[in-house]
N, C-alpha and C positions, 0 to 999 in steps of 0.2 A: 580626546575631547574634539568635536567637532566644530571648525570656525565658518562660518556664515561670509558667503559671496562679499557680502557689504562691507564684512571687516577686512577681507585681502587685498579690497580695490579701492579703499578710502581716499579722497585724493588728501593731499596736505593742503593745511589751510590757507599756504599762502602761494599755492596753483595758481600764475597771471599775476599777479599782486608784487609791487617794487618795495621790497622790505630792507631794512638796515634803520641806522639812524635819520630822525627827525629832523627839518632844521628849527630853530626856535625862532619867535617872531622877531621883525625888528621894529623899535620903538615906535616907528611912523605907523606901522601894522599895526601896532596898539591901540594907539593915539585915534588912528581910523575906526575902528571897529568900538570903542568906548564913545564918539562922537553918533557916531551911527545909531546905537543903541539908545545913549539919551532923546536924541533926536527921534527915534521914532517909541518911545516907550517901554522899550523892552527891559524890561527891570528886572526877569530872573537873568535873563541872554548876561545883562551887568553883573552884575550880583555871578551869576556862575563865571563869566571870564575874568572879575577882577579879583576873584578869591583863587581861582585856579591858577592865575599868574602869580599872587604872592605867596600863593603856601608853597607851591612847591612839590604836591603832593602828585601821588601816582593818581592815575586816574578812579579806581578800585576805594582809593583812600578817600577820595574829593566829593565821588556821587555819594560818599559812605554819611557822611557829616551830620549832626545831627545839630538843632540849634544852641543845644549846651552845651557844646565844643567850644564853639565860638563865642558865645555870651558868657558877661556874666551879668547877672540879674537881666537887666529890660536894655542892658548894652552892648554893642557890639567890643570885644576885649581887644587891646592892642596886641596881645600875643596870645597864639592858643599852642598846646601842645594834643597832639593824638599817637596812639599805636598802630603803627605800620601795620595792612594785613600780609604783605607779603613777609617780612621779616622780624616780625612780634619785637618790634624794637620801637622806644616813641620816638617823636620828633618835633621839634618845637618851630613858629614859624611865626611872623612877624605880620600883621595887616594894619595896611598903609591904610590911612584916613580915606583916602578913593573908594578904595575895598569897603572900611567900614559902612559908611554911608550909602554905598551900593547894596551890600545886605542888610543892612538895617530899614532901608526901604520896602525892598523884596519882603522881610521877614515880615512888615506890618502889612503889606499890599496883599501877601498870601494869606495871612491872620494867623500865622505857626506860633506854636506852645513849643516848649522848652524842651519836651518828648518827642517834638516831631522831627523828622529826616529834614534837614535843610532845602532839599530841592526832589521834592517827592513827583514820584511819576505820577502821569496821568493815565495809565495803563493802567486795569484793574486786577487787581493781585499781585502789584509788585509794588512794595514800600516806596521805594526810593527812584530816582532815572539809572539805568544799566550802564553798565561801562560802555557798550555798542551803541545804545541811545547816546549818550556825550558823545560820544566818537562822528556820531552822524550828525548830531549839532554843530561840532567843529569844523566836521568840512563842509558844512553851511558858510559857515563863517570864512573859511582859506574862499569858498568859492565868490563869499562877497567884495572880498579884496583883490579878485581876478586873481589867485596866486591857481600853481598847482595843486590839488589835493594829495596828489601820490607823495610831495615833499612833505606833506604837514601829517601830523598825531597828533594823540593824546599825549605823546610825549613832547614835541614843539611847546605845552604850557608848561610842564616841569621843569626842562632846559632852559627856559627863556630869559627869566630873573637870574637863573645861576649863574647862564651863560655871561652876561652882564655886569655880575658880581664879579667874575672872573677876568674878565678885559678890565676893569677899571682896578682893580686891587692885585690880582697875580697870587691870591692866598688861595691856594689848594682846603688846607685843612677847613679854611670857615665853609668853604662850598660844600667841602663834605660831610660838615658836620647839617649843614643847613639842608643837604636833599638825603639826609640819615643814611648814608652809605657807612657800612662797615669796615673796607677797606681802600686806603688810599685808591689802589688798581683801579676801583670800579668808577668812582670819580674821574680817573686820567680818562676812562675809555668812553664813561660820559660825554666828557667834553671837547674825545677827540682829540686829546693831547696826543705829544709824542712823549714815551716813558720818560726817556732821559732828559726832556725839558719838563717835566713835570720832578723831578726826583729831584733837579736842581735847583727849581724852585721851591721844593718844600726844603731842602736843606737851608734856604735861606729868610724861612719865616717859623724857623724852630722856634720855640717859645718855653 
């Protein structure tokens, strides 16, 4: 079988690019960036950053959303649960009145029905915003708070509320149950931990 010039010399996709872990926001970065947007009306920018902070979800999982996930009838729900696309596993996730109120906005301001993607592209022939579109949103966003971009992802919103949950409680298991990891492991390395202070601490919130 013969391979083609294009496939022996591919570069990797992360050629120049500083990869590893995210860091996740801090409060004040929140707090800015939620102030910013009401102030100048940006009501999906809301709606997509206060939802993508409390769910928790992958990004893949966030742009995936559809509005009866989240609702139930003409409401925004206190808790939604969805299936993971990466690991066909659900995961259930909490929205703080902030969040609600921010999508519930959006939802009436765009005029979306119960079938539609929560945060549908404006690109023609694609349902929804891409993972790469969010991605380039966001570092809109790291760039409005003068941060670096090469520190911030799509993961910075996943880790951000965990991370959080985790300094203030020290519970390993609720984090992992809350960002639907599978095993303890992937959680420690989430967050960065060191094994053996993560091991110690779940032996002491065995339940």
């Amino acid at each position: 079988m013969e391979t083609s010039a294009n496939t022996l010399h591919r570069e990797p996709w992360n050629k120049g690019k500083i990869v590893g872990q995210k860091a996740p926001f801090k409060l004040k970065d929140i707090w800015a960036l939620r102030v910013r947007f009401q102030m100048d009306h940006r009501v999906r920018e809301l709606a997509l950053f206060n939802l993508g902070i409390d769910s928790k979800l992958r990004g893949c999982d966030l742009v995936a959303l559809k509005v009866r996930d989240v609702c139930h009838g003409d409401q925004v729900a206190t808790r939604a649960i969805v299936m993971q696309h990466k690991t066909q596993r659900p995961v259930q996730f909490e929205i703080t009145q902030a969040a609600r109120d921010a999508v519930q906005q959006w939802i009436k301001a765009a005029g979306l029905k119960s079938e539609d993607f929560l945060f549908p592209s404006r690109l023609h022939g694609s349902p929804h915003i891409g993972t790469r579109q969010y991605a380039r949103i966001l570092e809109c966003w790291v760039k409005e708070l003068g941060l670096d971009p090469a520190d911030y992802g799509t993961h910075s919103m996943r880790r951000t509320k965990a991370t959080l949950i985790y300094r203030r409680t020290k519970n390993l298991r609720a984090v992992q149950l809350l960002l639907g990891h599978s095993k303890l492991e992937s959680t420690v390395r989430y967050l960065g931990m060191e094994v053996d202070d993560a091991l110690e601490i779940s032996e002491q919130t065995e339940i």
